[in-house]
C-alpha positions in Angstrom: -23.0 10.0 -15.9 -21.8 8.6 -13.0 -20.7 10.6 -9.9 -17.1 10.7 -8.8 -16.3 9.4 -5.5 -15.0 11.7 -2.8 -12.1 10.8 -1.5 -11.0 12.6 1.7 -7.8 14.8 2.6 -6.3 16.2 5.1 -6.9 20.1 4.3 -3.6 21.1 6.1 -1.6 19.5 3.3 -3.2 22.1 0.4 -0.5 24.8 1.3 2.4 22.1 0.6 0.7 20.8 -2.0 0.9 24.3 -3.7 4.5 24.9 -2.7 4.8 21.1 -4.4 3.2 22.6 -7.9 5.2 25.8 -7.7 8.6 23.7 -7.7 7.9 20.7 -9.2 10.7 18.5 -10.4 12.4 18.4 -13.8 10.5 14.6 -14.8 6.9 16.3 -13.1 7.2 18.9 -15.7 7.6 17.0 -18.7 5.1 14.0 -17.7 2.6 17.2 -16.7 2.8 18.5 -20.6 1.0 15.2 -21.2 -1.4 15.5 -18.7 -2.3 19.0 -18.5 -6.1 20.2 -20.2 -7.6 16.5 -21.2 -4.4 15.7 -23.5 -4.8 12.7 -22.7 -7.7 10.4 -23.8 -9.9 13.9 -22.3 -9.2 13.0 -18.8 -8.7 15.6 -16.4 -5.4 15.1 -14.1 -4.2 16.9 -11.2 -1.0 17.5 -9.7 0.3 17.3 -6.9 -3.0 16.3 -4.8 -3.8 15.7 -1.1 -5.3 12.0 -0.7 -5.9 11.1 3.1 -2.9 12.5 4.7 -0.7 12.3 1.7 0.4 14.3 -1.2 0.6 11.7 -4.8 2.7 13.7 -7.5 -0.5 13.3 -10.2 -4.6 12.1 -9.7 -7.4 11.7 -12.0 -10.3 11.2 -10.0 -12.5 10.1 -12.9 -9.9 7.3 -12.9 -9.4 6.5 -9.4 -5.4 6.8 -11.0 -2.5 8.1 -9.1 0.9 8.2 -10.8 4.0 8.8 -9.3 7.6 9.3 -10.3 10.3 8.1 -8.4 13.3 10.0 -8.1 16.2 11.1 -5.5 13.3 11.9 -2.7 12.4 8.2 -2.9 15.0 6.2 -2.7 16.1 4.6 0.0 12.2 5.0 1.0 10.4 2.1 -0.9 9.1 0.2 2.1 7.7 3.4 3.6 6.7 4.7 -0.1 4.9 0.9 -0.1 3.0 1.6 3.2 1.8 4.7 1.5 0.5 3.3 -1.3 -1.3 0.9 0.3 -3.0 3.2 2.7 -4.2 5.0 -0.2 -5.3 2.1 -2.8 -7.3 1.3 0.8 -9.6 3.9 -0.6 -10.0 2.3 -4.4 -7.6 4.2 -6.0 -5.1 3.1 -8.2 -1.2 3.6 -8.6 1.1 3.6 -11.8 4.7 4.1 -10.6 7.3 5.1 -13.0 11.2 5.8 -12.2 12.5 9.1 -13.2 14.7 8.0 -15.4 12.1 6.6 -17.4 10.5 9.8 -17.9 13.7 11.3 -19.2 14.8 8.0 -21.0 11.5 6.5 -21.9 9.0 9.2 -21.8 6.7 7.4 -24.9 6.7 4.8 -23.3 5.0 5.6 -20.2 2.7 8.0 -22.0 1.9 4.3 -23.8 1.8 2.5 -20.3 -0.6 5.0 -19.1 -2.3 4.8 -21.8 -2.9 0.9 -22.0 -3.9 1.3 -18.1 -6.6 3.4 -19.0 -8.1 1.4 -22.2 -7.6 -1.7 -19.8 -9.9 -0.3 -17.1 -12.3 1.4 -19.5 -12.7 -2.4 -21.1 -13.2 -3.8 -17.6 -16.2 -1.1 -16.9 
């Protein structure tokens, strides 16, 4: 079994993070009823989770996989939401980036795209 690497946070971002959980959004909720307790291929997700100095809407740290849903608080915010992301996959992790709408619209589908990710990268190790 091999250990999971530790990736740092900023521990002044937990009490958001909390207030994040407690009022998650509409599209959160529903991807999260995938997610939630190993439903999905028995890995173990998180939401709403301090990386570095930022907060990504869902981790698996097994994974190195953050997933995030774009919705009203992003737009207008992609070059800054870009900067972001890169800070963070500076540290090995991951991102899968899915519109809200999708999860509303499409929500099979990105339970398949996540899916795929994850049988791709188990292939590759």
């Amino acid at each position: 079994m091999s250990r999971r690497k530790i990736i740092p946070y900023n521990p002044k971002l937990k009490q958001l993070a909390r207030k994040l959980r407690n009022n998650s959004t509409k599209s959160e909720v529903l991807l999260w009823n995938y997610l939630k307790g190993r439903q999905l291929k028995n890995y173990d997700f998180h939401r709403q989770k301090p990386i570095g100095n930022y907060i990504v809407d869902f981790y698996c740290s097994e994974l190195l996989l953050a997933i995030e849903i774009d919705g009203e608080s992003h737009y207008g915010n992609e070059e800054k939401d870009l900067m972001r992301e890169k800070e963070i996959e500076k540290s090995g992790i991951n991102f899968l980036r899915f519109d809200e709408s999708e999860i509303y619209y499409n929500l099979d589908g990105v339970i398949k795209t996540i899916e795929n990710w994850i049988d791709n990268k188990d292939r590759r190790n």
